[in-house]
Gaussian input, Z-matrix of N, CA and C with variables (Angstrom, degrees):
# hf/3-21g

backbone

0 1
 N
 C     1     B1
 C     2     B2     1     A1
 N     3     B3     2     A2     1     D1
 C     4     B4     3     A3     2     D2
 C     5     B5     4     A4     3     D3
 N     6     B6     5     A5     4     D4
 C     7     B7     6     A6     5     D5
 C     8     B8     7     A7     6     D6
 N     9     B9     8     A8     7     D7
 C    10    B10     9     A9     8     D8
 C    11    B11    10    A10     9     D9
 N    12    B12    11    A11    10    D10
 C    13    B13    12    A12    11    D11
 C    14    B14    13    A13    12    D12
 N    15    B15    14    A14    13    D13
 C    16    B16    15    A15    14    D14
 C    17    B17    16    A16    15    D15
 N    18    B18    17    A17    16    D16
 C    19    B19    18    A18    17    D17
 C    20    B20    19    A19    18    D18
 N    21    B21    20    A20    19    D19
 C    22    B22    21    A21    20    D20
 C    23    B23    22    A22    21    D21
 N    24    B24    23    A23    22    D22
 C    25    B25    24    A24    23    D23
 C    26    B26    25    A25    24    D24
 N    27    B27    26    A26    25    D25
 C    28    B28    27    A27    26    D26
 C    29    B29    28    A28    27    D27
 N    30    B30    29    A29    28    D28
 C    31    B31    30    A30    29    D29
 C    32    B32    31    A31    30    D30
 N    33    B33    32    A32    31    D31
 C    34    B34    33    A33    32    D32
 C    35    B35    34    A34    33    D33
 N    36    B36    35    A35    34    D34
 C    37    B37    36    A36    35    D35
 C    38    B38    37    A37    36    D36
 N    39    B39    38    A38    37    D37
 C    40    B40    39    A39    38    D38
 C    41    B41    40    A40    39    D39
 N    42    B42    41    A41    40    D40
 C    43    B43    42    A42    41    D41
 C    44    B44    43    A43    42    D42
 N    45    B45    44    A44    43    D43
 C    46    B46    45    A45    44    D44
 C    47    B47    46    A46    45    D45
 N    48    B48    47    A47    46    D46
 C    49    B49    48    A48    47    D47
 C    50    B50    49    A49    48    D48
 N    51    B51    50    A50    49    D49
 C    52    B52    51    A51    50    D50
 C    53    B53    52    A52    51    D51
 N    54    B54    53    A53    52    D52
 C    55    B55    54    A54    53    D53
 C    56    B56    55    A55    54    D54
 N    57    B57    56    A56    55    D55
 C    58    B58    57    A57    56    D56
 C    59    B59    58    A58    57    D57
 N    60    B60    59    A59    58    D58
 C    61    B61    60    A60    59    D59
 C    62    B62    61    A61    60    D60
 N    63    B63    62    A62    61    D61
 C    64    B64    63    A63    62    D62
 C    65    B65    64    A64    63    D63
 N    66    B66    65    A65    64    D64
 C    67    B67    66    A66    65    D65
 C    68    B68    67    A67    66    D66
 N    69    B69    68    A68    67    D67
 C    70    B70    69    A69    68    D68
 C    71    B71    70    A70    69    D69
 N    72    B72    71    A71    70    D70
 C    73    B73    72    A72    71    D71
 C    74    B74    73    A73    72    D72
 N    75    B75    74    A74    73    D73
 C    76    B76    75    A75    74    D74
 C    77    B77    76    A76    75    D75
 N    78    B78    77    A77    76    D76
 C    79    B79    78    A78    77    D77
 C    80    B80    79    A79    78    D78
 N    81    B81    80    A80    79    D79
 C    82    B82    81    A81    80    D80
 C    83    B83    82    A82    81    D81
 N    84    B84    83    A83    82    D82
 C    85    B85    84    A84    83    D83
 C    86    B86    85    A85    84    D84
 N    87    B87    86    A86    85    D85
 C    88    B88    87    A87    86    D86
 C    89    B89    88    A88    87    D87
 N    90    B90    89    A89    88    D88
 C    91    B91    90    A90    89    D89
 C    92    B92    91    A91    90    D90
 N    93    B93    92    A92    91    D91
 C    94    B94    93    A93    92    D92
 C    95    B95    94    A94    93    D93
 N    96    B96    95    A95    94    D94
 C    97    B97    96    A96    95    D95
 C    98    B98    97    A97    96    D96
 N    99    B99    98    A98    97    D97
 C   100   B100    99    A99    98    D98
 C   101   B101   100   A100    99    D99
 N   102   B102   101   A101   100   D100
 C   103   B103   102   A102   101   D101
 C   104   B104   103   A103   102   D102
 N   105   B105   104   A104   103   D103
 C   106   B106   105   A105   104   D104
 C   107   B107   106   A106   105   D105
 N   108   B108   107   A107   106   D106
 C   109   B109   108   A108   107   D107
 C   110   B110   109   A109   108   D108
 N   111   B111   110   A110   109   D109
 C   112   B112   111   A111   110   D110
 C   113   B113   112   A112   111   D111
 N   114   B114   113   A113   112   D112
 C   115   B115   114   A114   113   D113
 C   116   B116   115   A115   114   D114
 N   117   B117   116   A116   115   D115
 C   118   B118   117   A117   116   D116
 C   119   B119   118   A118   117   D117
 N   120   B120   119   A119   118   D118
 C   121   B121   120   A120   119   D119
 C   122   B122   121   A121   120   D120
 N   123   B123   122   A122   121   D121
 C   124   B124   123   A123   122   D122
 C   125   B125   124   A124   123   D123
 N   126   B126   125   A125   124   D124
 C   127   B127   126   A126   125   D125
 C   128   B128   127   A127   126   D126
 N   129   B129   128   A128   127   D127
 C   130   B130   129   A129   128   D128
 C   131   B131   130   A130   129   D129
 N   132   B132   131   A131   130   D130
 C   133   B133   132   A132   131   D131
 C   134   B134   133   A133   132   D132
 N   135   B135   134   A134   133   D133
 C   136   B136   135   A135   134   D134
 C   137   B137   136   A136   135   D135
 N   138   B138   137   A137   136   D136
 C   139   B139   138   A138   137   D137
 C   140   B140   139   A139   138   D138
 N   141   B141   140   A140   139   D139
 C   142   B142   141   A141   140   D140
 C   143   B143   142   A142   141   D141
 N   144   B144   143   A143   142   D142
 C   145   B145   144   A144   143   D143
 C   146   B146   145   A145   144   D144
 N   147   B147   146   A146   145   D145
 C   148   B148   147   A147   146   D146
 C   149   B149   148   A148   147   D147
 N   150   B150   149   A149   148   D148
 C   151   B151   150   A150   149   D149
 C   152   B152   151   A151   150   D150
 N   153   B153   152   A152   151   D151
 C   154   B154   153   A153   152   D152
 C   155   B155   154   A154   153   D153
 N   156   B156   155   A155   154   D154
 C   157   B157   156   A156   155   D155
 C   158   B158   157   A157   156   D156
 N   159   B159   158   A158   157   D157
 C   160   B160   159   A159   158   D158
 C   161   B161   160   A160   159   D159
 N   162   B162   161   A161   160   D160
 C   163   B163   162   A162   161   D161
 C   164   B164   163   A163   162   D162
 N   165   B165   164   A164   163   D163
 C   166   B166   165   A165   164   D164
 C   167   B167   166   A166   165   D165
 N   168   B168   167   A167   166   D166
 C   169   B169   168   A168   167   D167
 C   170   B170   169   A169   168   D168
 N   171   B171   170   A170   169   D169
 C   172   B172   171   A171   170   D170
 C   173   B173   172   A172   171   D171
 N   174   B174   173   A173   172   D172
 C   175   B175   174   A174   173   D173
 C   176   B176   175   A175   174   D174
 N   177   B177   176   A176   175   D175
 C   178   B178   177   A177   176   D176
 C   179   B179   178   A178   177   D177
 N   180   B180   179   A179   178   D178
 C   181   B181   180   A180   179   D179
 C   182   B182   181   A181   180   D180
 N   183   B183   182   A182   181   D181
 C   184   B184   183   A183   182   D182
 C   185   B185   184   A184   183   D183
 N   186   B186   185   A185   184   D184
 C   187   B187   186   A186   185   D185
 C   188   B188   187   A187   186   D186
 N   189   B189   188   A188   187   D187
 C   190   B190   189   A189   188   D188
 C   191   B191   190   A190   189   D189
 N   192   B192   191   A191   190   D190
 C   193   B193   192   A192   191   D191
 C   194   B194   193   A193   192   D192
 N   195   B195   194   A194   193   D193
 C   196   B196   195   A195   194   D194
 C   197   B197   196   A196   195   D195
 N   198   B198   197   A197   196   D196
 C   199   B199   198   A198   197   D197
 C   200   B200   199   A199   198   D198
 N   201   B201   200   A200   199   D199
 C   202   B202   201   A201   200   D200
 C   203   B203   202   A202   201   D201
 N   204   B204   203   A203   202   D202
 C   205   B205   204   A204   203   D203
 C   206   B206   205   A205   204   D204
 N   207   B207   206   A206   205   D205
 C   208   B208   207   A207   206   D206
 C   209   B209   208   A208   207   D207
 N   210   B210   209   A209   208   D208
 C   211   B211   210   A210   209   D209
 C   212   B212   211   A211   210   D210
 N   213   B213   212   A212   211   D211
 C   214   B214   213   A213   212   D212
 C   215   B215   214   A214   213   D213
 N   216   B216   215   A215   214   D214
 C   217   B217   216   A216   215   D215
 C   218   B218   217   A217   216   D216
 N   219   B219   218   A218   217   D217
 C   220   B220   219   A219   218   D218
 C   221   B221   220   A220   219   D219
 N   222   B222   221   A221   220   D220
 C   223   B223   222   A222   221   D221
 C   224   B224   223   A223   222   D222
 N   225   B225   224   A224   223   D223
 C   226   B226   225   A225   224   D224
 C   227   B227   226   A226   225   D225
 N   228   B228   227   A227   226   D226
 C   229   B229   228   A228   227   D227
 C   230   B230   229   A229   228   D228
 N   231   B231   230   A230   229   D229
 C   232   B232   231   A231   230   D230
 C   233   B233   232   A232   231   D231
 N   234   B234   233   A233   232   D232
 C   235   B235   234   A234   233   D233
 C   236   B236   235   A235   234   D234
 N   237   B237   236   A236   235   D235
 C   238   B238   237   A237   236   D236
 C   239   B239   238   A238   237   D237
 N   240   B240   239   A239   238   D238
 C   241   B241   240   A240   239   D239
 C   242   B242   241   A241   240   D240
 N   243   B243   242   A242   241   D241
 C   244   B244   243   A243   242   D242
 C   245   B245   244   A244   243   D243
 N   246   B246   245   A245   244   D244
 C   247   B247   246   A246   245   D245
 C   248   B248   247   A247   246   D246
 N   249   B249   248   A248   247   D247
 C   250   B250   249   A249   248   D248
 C   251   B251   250   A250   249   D249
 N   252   B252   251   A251   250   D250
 C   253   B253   252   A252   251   D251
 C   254   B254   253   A253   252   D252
 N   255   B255   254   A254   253   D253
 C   256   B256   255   A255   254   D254
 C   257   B257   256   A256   255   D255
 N   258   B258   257   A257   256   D256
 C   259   B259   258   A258   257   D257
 C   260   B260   259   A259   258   D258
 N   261   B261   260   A260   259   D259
 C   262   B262   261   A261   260   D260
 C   263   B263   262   A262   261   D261
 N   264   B264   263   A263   262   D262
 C   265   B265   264   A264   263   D263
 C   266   B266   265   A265   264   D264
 N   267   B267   266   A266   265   D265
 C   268   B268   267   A267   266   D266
 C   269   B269   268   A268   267   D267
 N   270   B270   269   A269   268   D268
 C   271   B271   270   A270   269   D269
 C   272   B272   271   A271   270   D270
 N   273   B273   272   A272   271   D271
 C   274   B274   273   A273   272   D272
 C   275   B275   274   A274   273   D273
 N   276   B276   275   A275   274   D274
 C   277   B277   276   A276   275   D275
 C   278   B278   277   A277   276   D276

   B1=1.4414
   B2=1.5248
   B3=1.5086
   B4=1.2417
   B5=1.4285
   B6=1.3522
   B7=1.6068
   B8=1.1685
   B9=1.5218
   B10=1.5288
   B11=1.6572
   B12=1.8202
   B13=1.5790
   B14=1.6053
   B15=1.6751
   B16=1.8401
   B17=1.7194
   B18=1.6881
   B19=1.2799
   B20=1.7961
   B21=1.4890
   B22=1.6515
   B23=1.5299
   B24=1.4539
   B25=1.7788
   B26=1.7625
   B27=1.3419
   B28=1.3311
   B29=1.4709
   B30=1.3206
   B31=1.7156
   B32=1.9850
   B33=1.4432
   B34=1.5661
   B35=1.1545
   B36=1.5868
   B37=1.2773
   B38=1.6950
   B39=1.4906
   B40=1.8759
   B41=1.2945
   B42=0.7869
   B43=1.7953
   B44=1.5597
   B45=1.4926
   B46=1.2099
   B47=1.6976
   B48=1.9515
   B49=1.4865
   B50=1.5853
   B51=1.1423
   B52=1.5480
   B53=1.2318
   B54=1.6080
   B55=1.2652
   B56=1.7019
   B57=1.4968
   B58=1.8197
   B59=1.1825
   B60=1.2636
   B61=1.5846
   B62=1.3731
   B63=1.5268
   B64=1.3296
   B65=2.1284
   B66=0.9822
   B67=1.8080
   B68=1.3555
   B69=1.3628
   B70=1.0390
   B71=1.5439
   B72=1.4881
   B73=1.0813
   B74=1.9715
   B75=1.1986
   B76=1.3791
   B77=1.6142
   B78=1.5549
   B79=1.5869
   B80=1.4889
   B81=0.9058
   B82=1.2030
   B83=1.6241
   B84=1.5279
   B85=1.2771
   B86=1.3741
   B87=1.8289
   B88=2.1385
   B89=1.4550
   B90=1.5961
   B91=1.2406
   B92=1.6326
   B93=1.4994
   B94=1.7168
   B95=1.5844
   B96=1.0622
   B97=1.7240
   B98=1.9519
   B99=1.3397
   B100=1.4188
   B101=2.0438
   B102=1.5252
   B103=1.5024
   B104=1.3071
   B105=1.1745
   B106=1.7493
   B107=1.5565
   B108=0.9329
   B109=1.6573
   B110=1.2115
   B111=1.5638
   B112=1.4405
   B113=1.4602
   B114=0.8279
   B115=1.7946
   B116=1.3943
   B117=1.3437
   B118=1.2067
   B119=1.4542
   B120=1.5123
   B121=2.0898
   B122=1.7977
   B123=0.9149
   B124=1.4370
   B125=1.7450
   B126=1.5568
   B127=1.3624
   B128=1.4149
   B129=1.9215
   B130=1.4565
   B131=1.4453
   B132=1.0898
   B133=1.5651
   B134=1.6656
   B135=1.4115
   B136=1.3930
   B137=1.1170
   B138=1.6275
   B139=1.4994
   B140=1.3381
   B141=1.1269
   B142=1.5095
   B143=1.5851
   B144=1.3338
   B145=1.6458
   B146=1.8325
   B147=0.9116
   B148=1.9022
   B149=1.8299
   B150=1.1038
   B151=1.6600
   B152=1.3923
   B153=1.3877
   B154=1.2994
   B155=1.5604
   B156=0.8384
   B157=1.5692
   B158=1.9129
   B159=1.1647
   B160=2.1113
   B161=1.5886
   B162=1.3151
   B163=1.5279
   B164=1.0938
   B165=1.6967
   B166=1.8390
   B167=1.8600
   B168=1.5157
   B169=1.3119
   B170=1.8313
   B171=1.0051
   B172=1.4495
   B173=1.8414
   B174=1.4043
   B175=1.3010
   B176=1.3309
   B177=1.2266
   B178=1.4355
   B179=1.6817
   B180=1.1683
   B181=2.1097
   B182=1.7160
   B183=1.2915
   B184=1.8010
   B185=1.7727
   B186=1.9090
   B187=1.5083
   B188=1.8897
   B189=1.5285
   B190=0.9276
   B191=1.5852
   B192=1.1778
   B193=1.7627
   B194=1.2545
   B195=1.4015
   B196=1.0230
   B197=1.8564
   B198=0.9502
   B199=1.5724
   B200=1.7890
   B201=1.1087
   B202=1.5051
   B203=1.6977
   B204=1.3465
   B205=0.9738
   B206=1.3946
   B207=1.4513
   B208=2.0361
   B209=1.7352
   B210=1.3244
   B211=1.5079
   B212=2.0847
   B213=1.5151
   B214=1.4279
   B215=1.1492
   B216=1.7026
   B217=2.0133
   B218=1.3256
   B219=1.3372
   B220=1.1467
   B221=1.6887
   B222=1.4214
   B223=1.8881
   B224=1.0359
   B225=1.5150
   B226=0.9846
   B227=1.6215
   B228=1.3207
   B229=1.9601
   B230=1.8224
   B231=0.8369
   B232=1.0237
   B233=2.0540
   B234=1.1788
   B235=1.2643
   B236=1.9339
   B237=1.0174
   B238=1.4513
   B239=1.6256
   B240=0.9602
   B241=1.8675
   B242=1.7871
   B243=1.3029
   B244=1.9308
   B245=1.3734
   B246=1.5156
   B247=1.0355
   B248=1.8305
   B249=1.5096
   B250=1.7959
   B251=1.7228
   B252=0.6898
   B253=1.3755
   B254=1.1969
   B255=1.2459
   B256=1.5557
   B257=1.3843
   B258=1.5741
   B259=1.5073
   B260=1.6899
   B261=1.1174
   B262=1.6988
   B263=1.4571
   B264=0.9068
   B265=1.9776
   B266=1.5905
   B267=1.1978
   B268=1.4835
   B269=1.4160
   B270=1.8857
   B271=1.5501
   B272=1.4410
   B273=1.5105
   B274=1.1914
   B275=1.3848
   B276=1.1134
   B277=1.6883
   B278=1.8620
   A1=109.31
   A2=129.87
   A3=129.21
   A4=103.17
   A5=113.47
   A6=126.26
   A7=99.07
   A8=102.72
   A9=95.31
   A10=75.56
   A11=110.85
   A12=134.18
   A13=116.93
   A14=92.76
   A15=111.75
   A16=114.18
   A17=104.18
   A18=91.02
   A19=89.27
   A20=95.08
   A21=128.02
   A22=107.10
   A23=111.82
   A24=110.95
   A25=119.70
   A26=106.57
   A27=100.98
   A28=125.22
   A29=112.12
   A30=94.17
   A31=102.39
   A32=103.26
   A33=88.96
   A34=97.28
   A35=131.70
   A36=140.45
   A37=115.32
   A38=112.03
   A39=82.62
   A40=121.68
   A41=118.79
   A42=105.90
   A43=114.75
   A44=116.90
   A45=137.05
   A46=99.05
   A47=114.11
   A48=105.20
   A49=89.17
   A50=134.23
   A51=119.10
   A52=133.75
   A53=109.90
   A54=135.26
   A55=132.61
   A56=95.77
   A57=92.58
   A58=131.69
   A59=132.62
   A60=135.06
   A61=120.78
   A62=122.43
   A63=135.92
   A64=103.97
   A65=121.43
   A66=98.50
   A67=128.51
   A68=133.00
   A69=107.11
   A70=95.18
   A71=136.88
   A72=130.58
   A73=124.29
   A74=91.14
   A75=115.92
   A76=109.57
   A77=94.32
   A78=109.04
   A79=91.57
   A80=155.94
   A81=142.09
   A82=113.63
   A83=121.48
   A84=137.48
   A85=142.41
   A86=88.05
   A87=94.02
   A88=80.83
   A89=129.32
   A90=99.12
   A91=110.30
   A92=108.28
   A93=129.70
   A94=79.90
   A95=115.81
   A96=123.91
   A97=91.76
   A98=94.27
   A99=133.83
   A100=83.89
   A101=98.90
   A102=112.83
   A103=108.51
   A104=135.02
   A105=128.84
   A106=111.09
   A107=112.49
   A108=118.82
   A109=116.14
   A110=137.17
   A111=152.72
   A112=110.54
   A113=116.61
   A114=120.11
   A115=131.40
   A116=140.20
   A117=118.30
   A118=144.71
   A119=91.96
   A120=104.40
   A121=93.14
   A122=132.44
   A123=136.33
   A124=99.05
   A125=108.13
   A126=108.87
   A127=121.21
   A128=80.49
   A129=105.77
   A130=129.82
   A131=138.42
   A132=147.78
   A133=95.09
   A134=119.04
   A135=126.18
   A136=128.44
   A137=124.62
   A138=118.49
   A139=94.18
   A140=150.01
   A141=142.50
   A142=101.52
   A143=123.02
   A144=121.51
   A145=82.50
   A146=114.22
   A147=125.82
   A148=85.58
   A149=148.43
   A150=134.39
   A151=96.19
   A152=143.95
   A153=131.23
   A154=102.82
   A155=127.16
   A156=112.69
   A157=87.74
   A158=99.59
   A159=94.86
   A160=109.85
   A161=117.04
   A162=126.61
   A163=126.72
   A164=104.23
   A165=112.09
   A166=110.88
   A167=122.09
   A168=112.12
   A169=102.34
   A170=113.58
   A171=98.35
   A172=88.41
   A173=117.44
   A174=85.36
   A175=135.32
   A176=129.63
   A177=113.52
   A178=135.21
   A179=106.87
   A180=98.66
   A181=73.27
   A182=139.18
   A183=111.67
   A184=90.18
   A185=99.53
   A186=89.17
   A187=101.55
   A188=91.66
   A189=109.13
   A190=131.20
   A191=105.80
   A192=134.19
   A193=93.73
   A194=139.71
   A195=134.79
   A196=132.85
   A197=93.74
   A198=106.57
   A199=123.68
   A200=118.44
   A201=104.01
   A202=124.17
   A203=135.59
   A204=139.07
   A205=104.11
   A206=108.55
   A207=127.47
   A208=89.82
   A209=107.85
   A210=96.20
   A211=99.57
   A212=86.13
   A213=100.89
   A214=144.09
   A215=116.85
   A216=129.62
   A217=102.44
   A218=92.17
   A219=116.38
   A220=118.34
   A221=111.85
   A222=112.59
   A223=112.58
   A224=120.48
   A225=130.10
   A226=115.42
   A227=94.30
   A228=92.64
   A229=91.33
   A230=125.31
   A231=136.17
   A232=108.77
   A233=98.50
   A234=112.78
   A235=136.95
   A236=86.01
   A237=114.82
   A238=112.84
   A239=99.26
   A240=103.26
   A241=110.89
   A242=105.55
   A243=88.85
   A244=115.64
   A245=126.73
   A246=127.18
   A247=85.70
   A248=102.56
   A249=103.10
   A250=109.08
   A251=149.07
   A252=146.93
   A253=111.42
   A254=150.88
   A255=152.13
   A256=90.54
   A257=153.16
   A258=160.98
   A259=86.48
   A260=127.79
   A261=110.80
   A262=99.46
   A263=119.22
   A264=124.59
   A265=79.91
   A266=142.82
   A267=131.54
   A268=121.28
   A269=102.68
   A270=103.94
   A271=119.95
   A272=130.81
   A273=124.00
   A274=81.89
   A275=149.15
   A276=138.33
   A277=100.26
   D1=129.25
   D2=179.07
   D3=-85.08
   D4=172.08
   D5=171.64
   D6=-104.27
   D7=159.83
   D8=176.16
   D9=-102.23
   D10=166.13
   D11=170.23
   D12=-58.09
   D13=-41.47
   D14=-168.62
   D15=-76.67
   D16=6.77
   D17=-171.21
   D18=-143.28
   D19=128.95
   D20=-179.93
   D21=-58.40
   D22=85.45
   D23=177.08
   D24=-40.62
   D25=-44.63
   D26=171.58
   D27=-75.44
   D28=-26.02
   D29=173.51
   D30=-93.82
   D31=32.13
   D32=174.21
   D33=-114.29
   D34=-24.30
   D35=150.90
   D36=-53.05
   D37=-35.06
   D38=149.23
   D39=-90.72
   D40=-40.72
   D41=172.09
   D42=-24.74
   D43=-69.17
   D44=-178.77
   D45=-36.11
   D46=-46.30
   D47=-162.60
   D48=-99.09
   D49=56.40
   D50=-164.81
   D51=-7.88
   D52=53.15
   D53=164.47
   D54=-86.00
   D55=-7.70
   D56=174.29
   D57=-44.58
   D58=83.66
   D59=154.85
   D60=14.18
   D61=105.96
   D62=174.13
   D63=-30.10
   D64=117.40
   D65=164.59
   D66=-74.76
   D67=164.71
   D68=-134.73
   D69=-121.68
   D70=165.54
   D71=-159.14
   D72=-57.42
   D73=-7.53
   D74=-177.95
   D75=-77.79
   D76=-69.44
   D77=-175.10
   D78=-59.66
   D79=-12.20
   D80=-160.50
   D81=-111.59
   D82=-27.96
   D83=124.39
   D84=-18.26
   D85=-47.86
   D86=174.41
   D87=121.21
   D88=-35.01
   D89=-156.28
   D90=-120.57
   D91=87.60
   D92=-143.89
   D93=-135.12
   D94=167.52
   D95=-173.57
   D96=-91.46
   D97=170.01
   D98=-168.15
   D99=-28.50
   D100=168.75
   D101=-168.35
   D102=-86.19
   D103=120.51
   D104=174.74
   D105=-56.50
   D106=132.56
   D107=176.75
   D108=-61.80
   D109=-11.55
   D110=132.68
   D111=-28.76
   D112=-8.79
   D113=-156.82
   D114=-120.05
   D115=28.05
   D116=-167.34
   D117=-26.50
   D118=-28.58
   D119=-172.71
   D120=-82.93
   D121=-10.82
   D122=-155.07
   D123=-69.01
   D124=-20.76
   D125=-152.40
   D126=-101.81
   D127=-22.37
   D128=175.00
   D129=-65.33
   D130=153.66
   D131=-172.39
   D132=-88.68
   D133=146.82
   D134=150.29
   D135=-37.19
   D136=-34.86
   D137=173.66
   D138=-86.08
   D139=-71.51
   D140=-165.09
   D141=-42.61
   D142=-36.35
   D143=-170.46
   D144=-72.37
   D145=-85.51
   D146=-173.56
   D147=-26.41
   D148=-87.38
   D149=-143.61
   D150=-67.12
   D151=-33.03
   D152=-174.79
   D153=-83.87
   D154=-10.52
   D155=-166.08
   D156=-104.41
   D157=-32.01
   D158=-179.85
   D159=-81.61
   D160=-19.23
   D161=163.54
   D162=-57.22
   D163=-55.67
   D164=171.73
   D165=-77.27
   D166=-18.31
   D167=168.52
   D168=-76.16
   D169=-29.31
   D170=-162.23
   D171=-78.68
   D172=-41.90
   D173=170.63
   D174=-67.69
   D175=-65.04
   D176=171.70
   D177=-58.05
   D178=23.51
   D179=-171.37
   D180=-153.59
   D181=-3.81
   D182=-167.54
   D183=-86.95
   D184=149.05
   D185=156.43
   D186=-133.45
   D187=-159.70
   D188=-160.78
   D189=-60.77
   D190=3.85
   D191=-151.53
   D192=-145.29
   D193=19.58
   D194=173.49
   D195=61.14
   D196=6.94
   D197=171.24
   D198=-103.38
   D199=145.68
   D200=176.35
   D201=-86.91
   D202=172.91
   D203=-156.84
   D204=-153.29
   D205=88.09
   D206=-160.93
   D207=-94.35
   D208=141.82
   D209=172.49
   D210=-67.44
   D211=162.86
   D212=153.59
   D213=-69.48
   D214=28.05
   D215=169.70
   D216=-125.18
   D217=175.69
   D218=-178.74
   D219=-45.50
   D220=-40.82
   D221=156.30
   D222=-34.49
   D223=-49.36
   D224=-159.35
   D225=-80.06
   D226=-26.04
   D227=-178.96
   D228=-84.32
   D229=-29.26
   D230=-171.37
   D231=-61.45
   D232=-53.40
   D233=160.43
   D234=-60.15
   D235=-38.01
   D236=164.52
   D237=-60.37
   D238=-53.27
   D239=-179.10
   D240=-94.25
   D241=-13.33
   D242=152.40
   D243=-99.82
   D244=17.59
   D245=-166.84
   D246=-102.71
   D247=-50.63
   D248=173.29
   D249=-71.21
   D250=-23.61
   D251=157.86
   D252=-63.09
   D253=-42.97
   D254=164.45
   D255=-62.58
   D256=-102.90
   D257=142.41
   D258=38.03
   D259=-74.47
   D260=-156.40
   D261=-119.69
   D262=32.11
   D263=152.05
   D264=-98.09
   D265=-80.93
   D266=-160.99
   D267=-38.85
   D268=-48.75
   D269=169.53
   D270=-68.38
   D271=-6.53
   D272=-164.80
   D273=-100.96
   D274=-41.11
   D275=-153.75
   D276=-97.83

């Protein structure tokens, strides 16, 4: 089996033991050191994270009448409130 280069053997060996390290209030802020190569979203900006994440809700939950359609669980409440958190970060800026 080859490795791929782009992916950190030791933190795939925690993953594997579901040992990955909580991040820490910083990284979780934006302001965490350089992006792990594990990571694609790591690289991304908050507005690019905010239009891709309202892109893929509007695709899967938008309908035809202009309203969305969240399942009925807990995903779904879950979904619902980054859908209002994206909604008035746009109106506030």
């Amino acid at each position: 089996m080859m490795s791929d280069p782009k992916i950190d053997s030791e933190r795939m060996k925690q993953w594997k033991a579901n040992i990955l390290p909580v991040p820490s209030a910083e990284r979780l802020k934006g302001k965490g050191s350089s992006p792990s190569p594990c990571s694609a979203w790591d690289s991304w900006g908050k507005q690019d994270l905010a239009k891709e994440i309202q892109a893929r809700m509007t695709y899967f939950y938008a309908q035809t009448d202009g309203t969305m359609n969240f399942p009925n669980s807990a995903e779904g409440d879950l979904l619902k409130i980054v859908h209002t958190l994206l909604q008035n970060a746009q109106s506030d800026s």
